[in-house]
C-alpha positions in Angstrom: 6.4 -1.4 -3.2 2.9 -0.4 -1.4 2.7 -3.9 -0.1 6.7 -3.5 1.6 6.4 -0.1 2.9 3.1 -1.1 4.6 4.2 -4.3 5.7 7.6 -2.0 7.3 5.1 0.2 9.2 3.5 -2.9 10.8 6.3 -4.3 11.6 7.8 -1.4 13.4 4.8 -0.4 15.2 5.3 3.2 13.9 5.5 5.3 10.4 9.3 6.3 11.6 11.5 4.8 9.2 9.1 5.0 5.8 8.4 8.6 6.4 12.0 9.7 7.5 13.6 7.5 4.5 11.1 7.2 2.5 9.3 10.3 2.3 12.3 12.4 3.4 15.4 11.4 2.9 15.2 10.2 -0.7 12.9 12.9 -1.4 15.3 15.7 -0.7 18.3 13.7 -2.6 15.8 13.3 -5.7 14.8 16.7 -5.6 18.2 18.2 -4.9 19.5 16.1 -7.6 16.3 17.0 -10.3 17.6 20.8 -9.3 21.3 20.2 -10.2 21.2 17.1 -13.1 18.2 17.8 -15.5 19.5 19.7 -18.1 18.6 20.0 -21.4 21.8 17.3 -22.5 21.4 15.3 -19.1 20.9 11.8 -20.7 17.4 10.1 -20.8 19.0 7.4 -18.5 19.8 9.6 -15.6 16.1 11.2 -16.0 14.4 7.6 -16.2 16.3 6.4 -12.7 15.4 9.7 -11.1 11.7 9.1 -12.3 12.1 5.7 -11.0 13.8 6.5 -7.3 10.8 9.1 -6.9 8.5 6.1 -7.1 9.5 4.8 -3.8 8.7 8.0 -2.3 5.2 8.2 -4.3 4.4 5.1 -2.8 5.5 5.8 0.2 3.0 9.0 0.1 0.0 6.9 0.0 0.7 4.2 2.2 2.2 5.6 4.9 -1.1 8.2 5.9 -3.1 4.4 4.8 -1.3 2.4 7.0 0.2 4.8 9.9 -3.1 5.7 11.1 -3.7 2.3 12.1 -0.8 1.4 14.2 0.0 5.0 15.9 -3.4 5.9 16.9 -5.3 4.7 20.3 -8.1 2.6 19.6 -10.8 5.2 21.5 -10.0 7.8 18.5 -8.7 5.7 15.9 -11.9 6.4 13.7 -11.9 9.8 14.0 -7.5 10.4 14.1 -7.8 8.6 10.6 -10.4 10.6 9.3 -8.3 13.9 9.9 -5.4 12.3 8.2 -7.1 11.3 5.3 -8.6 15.1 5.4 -5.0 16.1 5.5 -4.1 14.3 2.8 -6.3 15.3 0.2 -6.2 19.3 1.4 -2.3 19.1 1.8 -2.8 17.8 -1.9 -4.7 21.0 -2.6 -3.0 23.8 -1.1 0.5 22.2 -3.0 -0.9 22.0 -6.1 -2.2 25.6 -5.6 1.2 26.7 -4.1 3.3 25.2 -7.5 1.2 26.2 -10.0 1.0 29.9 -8.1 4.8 29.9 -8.1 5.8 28.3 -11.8 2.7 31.2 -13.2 4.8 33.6 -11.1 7.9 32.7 -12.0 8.0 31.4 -15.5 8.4 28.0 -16.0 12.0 27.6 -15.3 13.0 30.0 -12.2 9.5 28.6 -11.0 10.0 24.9 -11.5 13.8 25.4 -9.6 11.7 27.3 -6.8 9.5 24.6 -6.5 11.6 21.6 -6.5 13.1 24.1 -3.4 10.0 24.1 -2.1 9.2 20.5 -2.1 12.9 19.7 -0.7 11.8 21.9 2.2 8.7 20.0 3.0 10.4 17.2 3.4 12.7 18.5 5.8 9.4 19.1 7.7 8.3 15.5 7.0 11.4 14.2 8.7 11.6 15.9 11.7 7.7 15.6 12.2 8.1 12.1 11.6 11.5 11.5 13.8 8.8 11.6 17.4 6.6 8.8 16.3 7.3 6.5 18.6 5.6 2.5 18.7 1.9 2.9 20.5 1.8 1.4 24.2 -1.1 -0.7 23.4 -1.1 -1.1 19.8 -3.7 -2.9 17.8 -1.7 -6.8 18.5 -2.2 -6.1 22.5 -5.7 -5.4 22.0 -6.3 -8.4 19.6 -4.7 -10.4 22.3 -6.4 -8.8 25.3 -9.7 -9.5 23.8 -9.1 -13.4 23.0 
């Protein structure tokens, strides 16, 4: 899926539609639904496609900060612009698995795991309309290939 979601962000000339679909969208149904389905009778069926829909939106975790970086920012500060990313990523990593495991010790492991799937649903509320902005970059990395030939 890696190879597709990148491949999306190319195309597009922006991380848009992966991180507002991808990362947002099927990441609040997922979660939403983990809050509401997983019981203790829910069958193993409905837990394995739930596992396997929240693989899209793994995957689309690591690729789009991979790949976005390298479309949306200017050439002048691409280095550093992916650099803070990257940062991001693994202190965003961090801080959430500090935040969880802080609420589920809190809480007890069920009222804590509900709180944090709420949690998680939230943030990708954030990721969506962070992500809604991005627009394609005025001279993106195929007009500077071509400009330079």
């Amino acid at each position: 899926m890696g190879p597709i979601l990148g491949r999306m962000i190319a195309k597009a000339g922006n991380g848009r539609t992966v991180l507002v679909w991808f990362s947002g969208v099927l990441r609040v149904v997922v979660t939403v639904a983990i809050i509401f389905l997983l019981k203790p009778t829910t069958p193993l069926i409905t837990v394995y496609f739930l596992t396997f829909l929240a693989g899209f939106y793994g995957t689309a975790g690591g690729v789009a900060p991979a790949v976005a970086p390298q479309i949306q920012i200017r050439a002048e500060i691409r280095q550093q612009g992916n650099s803070v990313v990257q940062l991001a990523q693994g202190l965003g990593s961090a801080i959430g698995i500090s935040i969880y495991t802080a609420v589920i010790t809190a809480l007890g492991p069920m009222k804590g795991m509900t709180i944090g799937l709420w949690i998680a649903a939230s943030a990708a509320v954030a990721v969506i309309i962070f992500a809604l902005p991005l627009q394609k970059l005025a001279s993106g990395p195929q007009a500077e290939s071509t400009q330079t030939s």
